[in-house]
N, C-alpha and C positions, 0 to 999 in steps of 0.2 A: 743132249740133242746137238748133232752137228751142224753146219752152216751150209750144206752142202744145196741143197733145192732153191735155184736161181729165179728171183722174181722180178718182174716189169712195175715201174713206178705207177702202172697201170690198176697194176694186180693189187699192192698198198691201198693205191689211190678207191678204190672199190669194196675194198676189205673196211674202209675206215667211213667212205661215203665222202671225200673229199676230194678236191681236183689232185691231178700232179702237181701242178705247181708249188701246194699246199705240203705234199708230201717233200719236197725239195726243200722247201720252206722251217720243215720239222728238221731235216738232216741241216741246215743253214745255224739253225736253233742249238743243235746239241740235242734233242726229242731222241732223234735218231743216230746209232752209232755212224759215224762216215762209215761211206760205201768202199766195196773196194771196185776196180774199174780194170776195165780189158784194157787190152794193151791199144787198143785206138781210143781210150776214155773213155768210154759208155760206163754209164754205173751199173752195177750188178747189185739188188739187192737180195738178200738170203733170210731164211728162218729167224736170224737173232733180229734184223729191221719188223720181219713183222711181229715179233715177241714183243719188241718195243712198242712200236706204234698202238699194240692191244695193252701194253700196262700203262700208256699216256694215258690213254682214251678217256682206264677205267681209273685211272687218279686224277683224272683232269674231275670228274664227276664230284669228288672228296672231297679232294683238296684245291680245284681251282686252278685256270689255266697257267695262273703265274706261277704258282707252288709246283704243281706239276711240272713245267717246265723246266723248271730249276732242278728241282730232285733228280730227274733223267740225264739233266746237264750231268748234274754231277759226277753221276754214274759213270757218264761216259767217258767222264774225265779219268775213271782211274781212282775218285774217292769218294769210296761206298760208305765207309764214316760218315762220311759229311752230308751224303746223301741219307743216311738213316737218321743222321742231326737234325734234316730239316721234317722229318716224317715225327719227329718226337714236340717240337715245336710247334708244329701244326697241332696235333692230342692234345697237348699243355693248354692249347688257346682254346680249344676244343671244353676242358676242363675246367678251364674259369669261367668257359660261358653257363656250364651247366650250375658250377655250384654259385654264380651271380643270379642265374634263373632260382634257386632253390631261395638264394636271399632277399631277394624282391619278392616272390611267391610269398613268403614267411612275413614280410614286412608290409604288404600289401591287406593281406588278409585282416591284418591287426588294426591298420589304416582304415579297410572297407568298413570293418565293422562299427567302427566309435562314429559317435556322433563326432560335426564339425568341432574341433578345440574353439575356444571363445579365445578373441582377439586379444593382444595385449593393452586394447584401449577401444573402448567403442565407439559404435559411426564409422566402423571398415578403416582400412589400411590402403595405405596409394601404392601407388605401382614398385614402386624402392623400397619401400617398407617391404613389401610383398619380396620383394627380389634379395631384398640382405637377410631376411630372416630362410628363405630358403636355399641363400646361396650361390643363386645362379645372377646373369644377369640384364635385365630389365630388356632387353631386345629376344630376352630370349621366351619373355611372359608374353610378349606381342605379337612376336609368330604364333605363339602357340596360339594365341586369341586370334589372328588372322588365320590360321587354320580351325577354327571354329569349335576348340578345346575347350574354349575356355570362354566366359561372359558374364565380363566383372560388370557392375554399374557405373555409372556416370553420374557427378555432382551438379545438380540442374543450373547451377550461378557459374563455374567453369570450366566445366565439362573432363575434368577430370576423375580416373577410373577411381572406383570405389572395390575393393574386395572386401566382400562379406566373409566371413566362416565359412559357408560353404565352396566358396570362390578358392580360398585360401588350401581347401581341404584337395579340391582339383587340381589345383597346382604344384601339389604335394603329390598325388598320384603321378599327371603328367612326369616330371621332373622322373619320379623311380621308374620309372615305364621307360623313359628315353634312355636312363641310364645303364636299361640292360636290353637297348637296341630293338625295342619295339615302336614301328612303324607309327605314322598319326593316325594309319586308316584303323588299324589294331588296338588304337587307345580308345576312340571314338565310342567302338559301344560299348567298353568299359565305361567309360563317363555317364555316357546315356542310360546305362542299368541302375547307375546309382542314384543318377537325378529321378530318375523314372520309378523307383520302387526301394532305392535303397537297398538294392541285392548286391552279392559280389557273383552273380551266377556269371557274368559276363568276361567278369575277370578272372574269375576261375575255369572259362573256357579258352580266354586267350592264353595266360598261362601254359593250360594244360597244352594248346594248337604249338606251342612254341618247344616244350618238352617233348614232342612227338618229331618236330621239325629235327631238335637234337638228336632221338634215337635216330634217324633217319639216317641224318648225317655221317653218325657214327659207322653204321653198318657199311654203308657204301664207301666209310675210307678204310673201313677193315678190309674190304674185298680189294680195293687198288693198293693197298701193303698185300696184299697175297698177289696179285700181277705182277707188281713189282719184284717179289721175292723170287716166282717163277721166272723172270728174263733175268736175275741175277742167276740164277742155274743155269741158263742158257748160256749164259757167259762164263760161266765156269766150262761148262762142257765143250765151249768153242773154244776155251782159253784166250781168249782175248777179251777188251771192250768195246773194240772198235767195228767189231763186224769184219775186219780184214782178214785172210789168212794168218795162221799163229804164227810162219816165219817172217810174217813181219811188211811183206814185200806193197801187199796192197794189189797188187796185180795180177791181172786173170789174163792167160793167154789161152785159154784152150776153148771159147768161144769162138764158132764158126762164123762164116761172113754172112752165112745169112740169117744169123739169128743176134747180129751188131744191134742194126737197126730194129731192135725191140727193144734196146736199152740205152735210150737216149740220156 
């Protein structure tokens, strides 16, 4: 595909549903290869800006407006290596999330189902005890209880928290739920199925909401690696990365005067 069909930052700016300015904005970024420009500066944009601006769009959806931006940088830089680096990078993290999902689902399950383990001493465990045997640390048992996770007792003479077994067994959930980046709202009726009935139906639905989240993912960064791969052909076929003319010059003189002023 050649470079040849001249576009107004208009035409982008509509194509994408964002102002000019924004479109400016992308070519400022590296989003967009530089423009090349008539001989009074006006920018001229061509085929390969709006190839670009459609394989941001659909990788911005993927991979996210920083990822995105970065990978088009690159491209435009001239290192498409480095740009397929960062598309490998993103998968890889992509991947640890799913088989972290597969080990907390697996580790959960095992959890849901056992009764509360009996404490290492009875009459409940205090908040430190709770917090070194799991690991984490003791500000982080109190948000969770301030987010209403969690509702250890209280010792009537001074008022310090008490975890029961069951308390304990909570905290154990929490703790693996946070651990592979689910939300407090998505813990919540986890908690509540179990306090409630002792099911894991609940956690076996959020699980399942969060492995669907992954397929999801996946698909839509498969489709912006295929955008992306399409504007790398476009680059090929214009032989350049810049969007400029292949000799190099950058400059258009054979736009007429009255069609400047559409290419501000």
């Amino acid at each position: 595909m050649t470079n040849d069909r001249r576009l107004r930052p208009v035409d982008l700016a509509r194509l994408a549903g964002v102002s000019t300015q924004q479109i400016r904005n992308y070519e400022d970024a590296g989003v967009l290869p530089p423009t090349a420009r008539t001989a009074s500066g006006y920018r001229v944009f061509g085929e390969v800006h709006r190839g670009a601006l459609l394989a941001y769009r659909t990788l911005m959806r993927g991979y996210g407006p920083v990822t995105a931006t970065a990978i088009m940088r690159t491209v435009h830089e001239g290192d498409v290596p480095g740009a397929l680096a960062l598309l490998d990078a993103a998968h890889a993290a992509l991947h640890e999330e799913r088989v972290s999902l597969r080990a907390a689902s697996e580790a959960l399950e095992l959890l849901a189902a056992e009764p509360p383990a009996p404490l290492p001493r009875s009459g409940g465990l205090r908040i430190g005890e709770v917090a070194v045997l799991l690991g984490v640390r003791t500000s982080a048992l109190r948000v969770w209880e301030g987010a209403g996770l969690l509702t250890p007792g209280r010792e009537r003479a001074t008022g310090y928290r008490v975890y029961e077994p069951a308390d304990v067994r909570d905290a154990r959930l929490v703790h693996t739920l946070r651990r592979s980046h689910y939300l407090f709202d998505q813990i919540r009726p986890v908690l509540e199925g179990l306090r409630r009935e002792g099911s894991s139906a609940a956690l076996r639905a959020a699980v399942a909401a969060r492995g669907e989240a992954l397929t999801a993912r996946t698909r839509v960064m498969i489709e912006g690696a295929g955008a992306l791969h399409a504007h790398l052909d476009r680059l090929t076929a214009a032989g350049t990365t810049t969007g400029s003319p292949p000799d190099g010059s950058g400059t258009l003189t054979s736009v007429t005067d009255d069609r400047r002023a559409q290419y501000p």
